[in-house]
N, C-alpha and C positions, 0 to 999 in steps of 0.2 A: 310559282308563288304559293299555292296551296299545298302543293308537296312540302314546301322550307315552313310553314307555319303550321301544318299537321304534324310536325314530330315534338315539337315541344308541347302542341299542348295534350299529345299522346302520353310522355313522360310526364305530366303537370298532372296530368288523370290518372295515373297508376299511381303518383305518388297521394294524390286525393283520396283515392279508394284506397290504400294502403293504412291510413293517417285514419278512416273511418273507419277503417275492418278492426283496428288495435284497438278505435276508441269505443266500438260495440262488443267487443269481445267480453267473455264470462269473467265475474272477479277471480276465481279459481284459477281460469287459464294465466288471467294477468299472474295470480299468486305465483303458477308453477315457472313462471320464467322471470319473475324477481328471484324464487330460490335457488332455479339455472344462476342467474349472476351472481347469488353473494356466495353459492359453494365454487362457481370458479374465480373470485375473487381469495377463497380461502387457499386456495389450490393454487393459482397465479405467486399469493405472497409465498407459500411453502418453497415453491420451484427457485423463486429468485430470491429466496433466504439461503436456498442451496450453493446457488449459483455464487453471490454474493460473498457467502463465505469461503468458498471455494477459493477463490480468485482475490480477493481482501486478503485471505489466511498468508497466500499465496505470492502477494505483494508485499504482508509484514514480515514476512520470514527473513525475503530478501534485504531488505530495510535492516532489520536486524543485523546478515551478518556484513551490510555495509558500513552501518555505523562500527561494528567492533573492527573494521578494517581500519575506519578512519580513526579512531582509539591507539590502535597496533600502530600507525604512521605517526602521530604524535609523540605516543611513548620513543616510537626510533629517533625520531629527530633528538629528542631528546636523552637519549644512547649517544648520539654520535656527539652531539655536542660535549658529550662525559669524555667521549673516545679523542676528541678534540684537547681538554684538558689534559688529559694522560699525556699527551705527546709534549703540552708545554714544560708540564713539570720533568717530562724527562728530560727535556734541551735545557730546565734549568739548573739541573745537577751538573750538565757536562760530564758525566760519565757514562755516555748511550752503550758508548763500545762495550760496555762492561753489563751494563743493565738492561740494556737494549729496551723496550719500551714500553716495558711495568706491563704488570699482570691486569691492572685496570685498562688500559687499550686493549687485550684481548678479547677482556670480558665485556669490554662495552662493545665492541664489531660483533662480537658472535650474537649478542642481544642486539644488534640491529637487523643484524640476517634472521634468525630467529622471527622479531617481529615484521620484514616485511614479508615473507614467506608466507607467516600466520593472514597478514593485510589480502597477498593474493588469492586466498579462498573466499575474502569476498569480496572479491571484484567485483563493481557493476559496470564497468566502460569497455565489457570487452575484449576483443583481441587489442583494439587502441589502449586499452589500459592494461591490457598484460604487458607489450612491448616494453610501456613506462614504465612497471615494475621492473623487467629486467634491465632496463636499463639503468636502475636506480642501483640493483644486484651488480651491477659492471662496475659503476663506481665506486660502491662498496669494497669489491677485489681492487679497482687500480688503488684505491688505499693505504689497504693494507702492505698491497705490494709494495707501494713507494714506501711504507715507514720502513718496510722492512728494508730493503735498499740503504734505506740512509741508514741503518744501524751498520751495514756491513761495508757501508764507504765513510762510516762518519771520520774516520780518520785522515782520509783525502778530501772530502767535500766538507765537514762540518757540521755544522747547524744546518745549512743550505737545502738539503736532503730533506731534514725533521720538514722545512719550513715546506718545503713544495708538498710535502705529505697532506699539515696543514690546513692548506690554499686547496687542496683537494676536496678538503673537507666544508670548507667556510670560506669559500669562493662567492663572489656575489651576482648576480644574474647579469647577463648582456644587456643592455638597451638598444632599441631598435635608433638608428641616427635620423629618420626621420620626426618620428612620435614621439623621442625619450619615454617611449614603454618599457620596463622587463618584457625578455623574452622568457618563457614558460624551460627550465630543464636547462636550463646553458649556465647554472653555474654550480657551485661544489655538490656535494651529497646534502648538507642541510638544508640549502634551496629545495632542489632538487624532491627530497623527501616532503619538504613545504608544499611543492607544487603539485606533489601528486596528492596528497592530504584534500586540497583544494578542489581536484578534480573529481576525489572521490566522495566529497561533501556532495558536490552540485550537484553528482550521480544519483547521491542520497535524499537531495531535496526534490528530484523528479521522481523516486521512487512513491515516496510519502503527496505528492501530489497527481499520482494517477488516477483514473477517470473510477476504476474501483474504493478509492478512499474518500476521491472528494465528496462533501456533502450534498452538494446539489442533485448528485447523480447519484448519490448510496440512497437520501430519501426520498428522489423520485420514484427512483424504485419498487423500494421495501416500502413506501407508506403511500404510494400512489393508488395500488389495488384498494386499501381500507378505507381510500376516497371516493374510489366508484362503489365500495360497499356502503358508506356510508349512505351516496343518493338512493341505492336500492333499499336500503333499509327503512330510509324517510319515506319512498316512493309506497313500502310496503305498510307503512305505517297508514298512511293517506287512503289506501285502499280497506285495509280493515278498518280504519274508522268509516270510512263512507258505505259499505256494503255490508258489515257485518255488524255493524254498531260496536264494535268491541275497542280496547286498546290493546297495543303488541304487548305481548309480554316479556320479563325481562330473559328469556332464551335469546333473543334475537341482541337488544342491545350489548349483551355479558359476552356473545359471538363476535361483534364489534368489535368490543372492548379487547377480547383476547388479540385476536389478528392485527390490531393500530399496535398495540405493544411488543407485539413482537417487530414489527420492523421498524415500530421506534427505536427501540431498545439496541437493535441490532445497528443501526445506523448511529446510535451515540456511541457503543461503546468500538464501532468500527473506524471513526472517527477517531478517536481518545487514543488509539492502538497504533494512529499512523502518527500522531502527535508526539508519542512517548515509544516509538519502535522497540525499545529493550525492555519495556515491559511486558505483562502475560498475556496474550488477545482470549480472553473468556468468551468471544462470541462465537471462535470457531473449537471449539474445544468440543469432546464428544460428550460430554456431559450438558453442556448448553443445547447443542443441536438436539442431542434427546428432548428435554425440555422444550422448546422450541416445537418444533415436531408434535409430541403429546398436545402443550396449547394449542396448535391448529388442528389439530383432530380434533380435539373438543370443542374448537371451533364449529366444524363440520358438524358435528354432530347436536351442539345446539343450534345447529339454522335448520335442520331437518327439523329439530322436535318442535323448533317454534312454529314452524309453517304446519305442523302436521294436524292441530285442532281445526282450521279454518279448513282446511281442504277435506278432511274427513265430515265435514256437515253436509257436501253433495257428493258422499259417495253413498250408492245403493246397490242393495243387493241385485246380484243378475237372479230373473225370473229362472 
């Protein structure tokens, strides 16, 4: 029993005497490790301004060339629907054998290949999404090949030919017989190209919603250090006033002021950048980071100057 109740109030006593030793300690000493915390609080925001922008820069890039993929898919869809046209107007001349299937279905398939080609560099789903690309590339070919087909039997088949070429094209998706859902990719290239569009959107919306964009976690971050500088700041405020008779002066708060702005700033416009992906990201830019950078050096360097009058009042010379 005495053994079980002598360890706690052994730790209760070290933390007693620990708790007394801080609160006896010289105003100076307290000074020198309030300005321990607020230059590694300056040092803290520098590191994970680095970091942040690193890896934010990193996630809008990608962002970027997701959305111009999902652009490229849209435009194709709407190719093939041109290249869909082409075929009608040629079945309704009735003269395929002879005209075979106008220079606008060529130009509109080769502008779909083109844009989905362009789509798969920027792929964000992976090998599961490159598959779907080429599969969408597959369909694209059996297309082509059937119109052409039907130009080179239209005399024994007819229209029939043009039509499954078509149906190729502007096929409408399966439904499942239980759920009456579309199934994803089961019908012509329009769907088809529809579904991947869809796939590469949602890709897009997880992009723009990573743990580096979101706001909760960019201004944890970046403005959480200039929250524990702020209580040192206060803390160091409360001490010069009581021991020195003095007020702080403005070196200290202007060092505040710098360090809260930069990772504000950085967090709004990190934010803004994930919102509007194909806009410019200025916060990871080498002209900002400079910037950036300099203000927290000048940071650093006014919490030195501000702390440096109150501590040079107990320094003396050595005998």
């Amino acid at each position: 029993m005495s053994g079980d109740g002598a360890a706690p109030r052994t730790v209760r006593d070290r933390l007693v005497r620990r708790v007394r030793r801080m609160r006896s300690a010289h105003a100076t000493t307290v000074l020198r490790r309030l300005r321990a915390g607020v230059l590694a609080m300056v040092l803290a925001t520098a590191l994970l301004y680095l970091l942040v922008s690193a890896q934010a820069g990193r996630q809008i890039a990608a962002a970027k060339r997701t959305e111009a993929a999902v652009h490229d898919l849209g435009d194709a869809r709407a190719e093939a629907a041109q290249a869909n046209t082409a075929l009608e107007n040629a079945a309704d001349t009735g003269e395929v054998a002879l005209i075979g299937t106008g220079k606008e279905f060529a130009n509109a398939t080769a502008r779909v290949n083109s844009l989905v080609t362009s789509a798969a560099q920027g792929n964000a789903e992976g090998q599961q999404g490159l598959m779907q690309i080429q599969f969408v590339q597959g369909q694209l070919t059996t297309s082509v090949q059937l119109a052409d087909t039907a130009v080179r039997d239209y005399d024994r088949s007819g229209p029939a030919g043009l039509d499954a070429a078509r149906l190729a094209l502007t096929a409408a998706r399966q439904s499942d017989r239980e759920t009456g859902t579309a199934i994803p990719y089961t019908g012509g290239l329009m769907t088809s190209l529809a579904d991947l569009q869809d796939q590469q959107r949602a890709a897009l919306l997880r992009q723009q919603n990573s743990n580096w964009l979101d706001p909760a976690h960019v201004w944890a971050l970046l403005v959480g250090p200039a929250f524990v500088m702020l209580l040192c700041v206060a803390a160091s405020a409360r001490v010069v006033a009581r021991h020195f008779r003095r007020r702080v002066g403005p070196f200290l708060p202007g060092a505040l002021l710098a360090t809260a702005a930069v990772g504000a700033t950085t967090a709004v416009l990190c934010r803004h950048a994930a919102e509007h992906p194909m806009s410019r990201t200025p916060f990871a830019a080498p002209a900002t980071t400079a910037v950036a950078l300099l203000l927290l050096t000048a940071s650093g360097v006014l919490t030195w100057q501000a702390y440096r009058p109150r501590l040079a009042e107990y320094r003396f010379p050595r005998p």
